[in-house]
C-alpha positions as a Python dict, from the first residue, in 0.01 Angstrom:
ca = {
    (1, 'X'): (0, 0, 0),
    (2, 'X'): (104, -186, 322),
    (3, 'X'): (370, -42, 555),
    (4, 'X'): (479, -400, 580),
    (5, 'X'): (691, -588, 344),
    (6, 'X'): (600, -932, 93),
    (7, 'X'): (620, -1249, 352),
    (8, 'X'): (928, -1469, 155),
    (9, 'X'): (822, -1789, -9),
    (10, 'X'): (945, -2052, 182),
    (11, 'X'): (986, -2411, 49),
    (12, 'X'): (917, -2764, 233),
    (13, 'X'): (1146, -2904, 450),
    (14, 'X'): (1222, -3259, 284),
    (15, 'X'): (1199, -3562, 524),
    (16, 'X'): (1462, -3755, 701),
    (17, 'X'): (1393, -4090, 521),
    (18, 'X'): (1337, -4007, 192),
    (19, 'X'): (1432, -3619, 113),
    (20, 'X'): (1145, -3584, -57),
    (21, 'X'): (948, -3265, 2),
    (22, 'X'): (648, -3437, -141),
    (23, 'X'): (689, -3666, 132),
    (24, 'X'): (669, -3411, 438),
    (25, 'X'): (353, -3204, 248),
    (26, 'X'): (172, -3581, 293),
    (27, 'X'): (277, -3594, 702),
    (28, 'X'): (218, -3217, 703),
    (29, 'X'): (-127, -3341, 610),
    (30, 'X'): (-167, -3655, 803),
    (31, 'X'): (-24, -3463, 1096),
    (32, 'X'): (-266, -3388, 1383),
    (33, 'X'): (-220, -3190, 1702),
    (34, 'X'): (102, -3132, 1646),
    (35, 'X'): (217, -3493, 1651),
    (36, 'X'): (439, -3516, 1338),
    (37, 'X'): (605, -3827, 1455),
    (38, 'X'): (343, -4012, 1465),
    (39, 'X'): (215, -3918, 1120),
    (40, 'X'): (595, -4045, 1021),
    (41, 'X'): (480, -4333, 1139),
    (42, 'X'): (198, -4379, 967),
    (43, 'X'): (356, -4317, 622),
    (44, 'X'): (670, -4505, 620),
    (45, 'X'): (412, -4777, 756),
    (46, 'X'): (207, -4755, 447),
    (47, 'X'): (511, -4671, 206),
    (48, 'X'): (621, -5029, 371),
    (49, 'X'): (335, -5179, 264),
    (50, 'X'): (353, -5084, -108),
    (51, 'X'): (713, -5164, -134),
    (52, 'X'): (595, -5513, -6),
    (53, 'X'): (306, -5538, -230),
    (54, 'X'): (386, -5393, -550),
    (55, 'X'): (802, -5418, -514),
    (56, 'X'): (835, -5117, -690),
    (57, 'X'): (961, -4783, -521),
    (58, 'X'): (696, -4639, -352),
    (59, 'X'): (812, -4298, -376),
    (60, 'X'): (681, -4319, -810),
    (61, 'X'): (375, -4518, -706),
    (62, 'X'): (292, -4169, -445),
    (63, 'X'): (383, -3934, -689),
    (64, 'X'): (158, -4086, -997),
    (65, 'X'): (-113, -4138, -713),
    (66, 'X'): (-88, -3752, -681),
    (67, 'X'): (-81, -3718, -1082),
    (68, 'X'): (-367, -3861, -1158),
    (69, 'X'): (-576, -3736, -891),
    (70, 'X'): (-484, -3381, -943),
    (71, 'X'): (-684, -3132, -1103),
    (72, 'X'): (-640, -2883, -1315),
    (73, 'X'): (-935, -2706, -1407),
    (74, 'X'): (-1155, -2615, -1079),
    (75, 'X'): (-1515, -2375, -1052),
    (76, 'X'): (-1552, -2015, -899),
    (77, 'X'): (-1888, -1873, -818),
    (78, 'X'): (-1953, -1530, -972),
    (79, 'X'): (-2240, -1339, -961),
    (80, 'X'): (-2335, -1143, -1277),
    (81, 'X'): (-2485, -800, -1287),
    (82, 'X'): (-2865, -909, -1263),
    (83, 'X'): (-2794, -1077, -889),
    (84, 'X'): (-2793, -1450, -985),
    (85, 'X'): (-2498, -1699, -996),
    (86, 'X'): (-2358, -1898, -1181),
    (87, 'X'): (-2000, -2162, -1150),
    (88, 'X'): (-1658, -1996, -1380),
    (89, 'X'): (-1439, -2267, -1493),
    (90, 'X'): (-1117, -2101, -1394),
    (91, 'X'): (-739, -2260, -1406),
    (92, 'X'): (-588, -2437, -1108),
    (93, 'X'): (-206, -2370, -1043),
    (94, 'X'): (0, -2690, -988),
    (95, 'X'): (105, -2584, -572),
    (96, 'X'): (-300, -2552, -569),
    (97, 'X'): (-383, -2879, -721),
    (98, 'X'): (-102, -3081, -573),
    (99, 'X'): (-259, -2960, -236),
    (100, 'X'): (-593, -3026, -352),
    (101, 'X'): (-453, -3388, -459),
    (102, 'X'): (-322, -3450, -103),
    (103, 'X'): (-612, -3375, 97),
    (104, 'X'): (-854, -3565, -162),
    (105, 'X'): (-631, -3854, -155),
    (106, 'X'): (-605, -3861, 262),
    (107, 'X'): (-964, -3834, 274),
    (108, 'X'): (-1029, -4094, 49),
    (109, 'X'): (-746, -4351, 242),
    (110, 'X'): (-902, -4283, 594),
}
């Protein structure tokens, strides 16, 4: 047992704009070196853009972007009592695959 006690959950800060902690999680992502303004930046830039094109809120058109791309059934190696291994379907938890979602869907923009 550690001498030490549980770390407290701690939830997102929401962003000035918008106050949408879905929002900072994306320029938490975006964000590198430590230059969070500038991944501001970039975001409302692009959230521009789709209110522009689409003239629809671009807040929904983010969030169903993150629906659809999330998962919610990922695979775990385990290795079985003879030595080989094989891939475990195992449930993904919806923090997990929003996360998942986010990084997929930066990767895929850049």
């Amino acid at each position: 047992m550690s001498r030490r006690g549980t770390a407290e959950k701690r939830t997102a800060k929401s962003d000035p704009i918008f106050r949408n902690r879905l929002v900072n999680m994306v320029v938490n992502r975006i964000m590198k070196d430590g230059k969070k303004s500038l991944a501001y930046q970039i975001l409302y830039r692009a959230v521009k853009k789709i209110q522009q094109k689409t003239e629809t809120n671009p807040l929904l058109v983010l969030r169903q972007a993150i629906r659809r791309v999330t998962p919610n059934i990922g695979v775990k190696t385990r290795r079985n009592k003879k030595g080989s291994t094989r891939k475990v379907p195992i449930e993904i938890g919806s923090k997990q695959g929003r996360a998942l979602a986010i990084r997929w869907l930066l990767e895929a923009s850049q």
